[in-house]
C-alpha positions as CSV (number, residue, x, y, z in Angstrom):
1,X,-8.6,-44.6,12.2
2,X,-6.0,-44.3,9.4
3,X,-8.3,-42.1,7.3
4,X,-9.0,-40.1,9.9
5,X,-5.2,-39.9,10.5
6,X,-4.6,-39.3,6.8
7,X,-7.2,-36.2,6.4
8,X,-5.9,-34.9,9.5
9,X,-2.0,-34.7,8.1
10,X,-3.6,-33.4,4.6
11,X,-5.5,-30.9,6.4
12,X,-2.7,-29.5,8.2
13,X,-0.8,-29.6,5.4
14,X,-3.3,-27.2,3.8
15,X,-3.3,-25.2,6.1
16,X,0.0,-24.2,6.7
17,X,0.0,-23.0,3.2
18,X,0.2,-19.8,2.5
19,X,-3.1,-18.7,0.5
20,X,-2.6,-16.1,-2.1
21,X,-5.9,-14.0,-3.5
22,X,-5.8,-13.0,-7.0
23,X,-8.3,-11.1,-8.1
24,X,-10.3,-11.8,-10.9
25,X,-9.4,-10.2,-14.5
26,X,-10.6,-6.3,-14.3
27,X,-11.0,-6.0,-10.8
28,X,-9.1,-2.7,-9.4
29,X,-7.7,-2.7,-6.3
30,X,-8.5,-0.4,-3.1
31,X,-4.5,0.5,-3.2
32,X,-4.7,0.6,-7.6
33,X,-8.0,3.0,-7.0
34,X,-6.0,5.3,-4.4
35,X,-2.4,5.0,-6.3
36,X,-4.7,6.7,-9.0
37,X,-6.6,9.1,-7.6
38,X,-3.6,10.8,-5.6
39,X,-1.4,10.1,-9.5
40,X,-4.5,12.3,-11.3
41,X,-4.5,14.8,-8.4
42,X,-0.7,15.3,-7.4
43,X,0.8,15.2,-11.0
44,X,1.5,18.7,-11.7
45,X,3.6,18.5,-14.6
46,X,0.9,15.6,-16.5
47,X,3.8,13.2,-16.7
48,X,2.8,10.0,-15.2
49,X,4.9,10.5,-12.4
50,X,5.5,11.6,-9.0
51,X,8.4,14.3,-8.2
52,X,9.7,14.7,-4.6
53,X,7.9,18.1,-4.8
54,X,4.8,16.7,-6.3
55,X,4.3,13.9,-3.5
56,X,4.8,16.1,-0.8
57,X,1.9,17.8,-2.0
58,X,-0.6,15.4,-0.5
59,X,-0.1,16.5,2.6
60,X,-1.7,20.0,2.1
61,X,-4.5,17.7,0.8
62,X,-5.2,15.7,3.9
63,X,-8.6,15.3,5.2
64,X,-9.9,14.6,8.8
65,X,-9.3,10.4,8.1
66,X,-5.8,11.0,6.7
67,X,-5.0,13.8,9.5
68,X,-6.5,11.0,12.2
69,X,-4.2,8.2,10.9
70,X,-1.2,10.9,11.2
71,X,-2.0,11.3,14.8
72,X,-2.2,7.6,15.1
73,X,1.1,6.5,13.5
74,X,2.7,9.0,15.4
75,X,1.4,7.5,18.6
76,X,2.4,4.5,17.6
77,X,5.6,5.6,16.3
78,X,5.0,4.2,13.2
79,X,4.7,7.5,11.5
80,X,6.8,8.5,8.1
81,X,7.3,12.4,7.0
82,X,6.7,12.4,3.0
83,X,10.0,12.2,2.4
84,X,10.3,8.8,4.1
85,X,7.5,8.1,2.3
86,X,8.7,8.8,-0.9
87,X,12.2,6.9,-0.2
88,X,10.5,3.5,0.5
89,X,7.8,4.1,-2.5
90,X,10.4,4.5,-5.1
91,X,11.5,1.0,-5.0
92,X,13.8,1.6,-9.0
93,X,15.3,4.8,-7.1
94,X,14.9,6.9,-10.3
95,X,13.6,9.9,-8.0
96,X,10.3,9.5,-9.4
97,X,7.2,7.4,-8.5
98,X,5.3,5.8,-11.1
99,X,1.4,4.6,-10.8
100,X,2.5,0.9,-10.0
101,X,5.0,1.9,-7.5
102,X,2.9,4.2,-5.5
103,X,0.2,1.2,-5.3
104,X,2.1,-1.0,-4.2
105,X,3.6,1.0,-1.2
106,X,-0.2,1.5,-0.4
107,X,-0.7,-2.0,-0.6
108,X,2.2,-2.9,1.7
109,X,1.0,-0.2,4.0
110,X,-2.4,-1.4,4.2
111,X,-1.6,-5.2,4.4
112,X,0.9,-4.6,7.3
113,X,-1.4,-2.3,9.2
114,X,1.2,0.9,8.8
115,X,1.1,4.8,8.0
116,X,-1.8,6.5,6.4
117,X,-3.2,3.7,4.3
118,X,-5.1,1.3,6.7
């Protein structure tokens, strides 16, 4: 009875742990792969980083999936204009995004189930 007792304490010790994944060495994330893509397509200028102007761009690029999750974040009044966007993505407030800061506003977006990126 007391092992039983014991392995059920360590097992609920374990798991109210909180589990963090990290990914093996040279594996890209979803949110690195689409930080990227939108980086190589919305940076005019070639500078590695995203102006207000630039950013806002993405939105004349939206397919039926982004134009979908629009509808849907708006519904559930979750919804953020580009500018929003932009605001919460540029955590150093240098009035540019860089490639790391765009991914991880896609990764907090995706993790918590809000905006465009889930």
């Amino acid at each position: 009875m007391k092992k039983f007792l014991a392995l059920f304490v360590l097992l609920a010790a374990v798991g109210t742990a909180e589990a963090k994944y990290n990914a093996p060495e040279g594996i890209v994330s979803r949110s690195d792969k689409i930080a990227n893509w939108q980086m190589n397509e919305l940076d005019g200028d070639g500078d590695g980083k995203l102006s207000p102007d630039e950013f806002k761009r993405k939105t004349a690029n939206y397919g039926r999936d982004e134009r979908r999750n629009v509808r849907r974040a708006k519904k559930e009044g979750i919804y953020m204009s580009p500018e929003q966007q932009f605001k919460a993505a540029d955590t150093d407030e240098d009035g540019f995004l860089s490639d790391a800061e765009l991914a991880d506003f896609i990764r907090k977006q995706r993790d918590e189930h809000e905006g465009l990126y889930y």
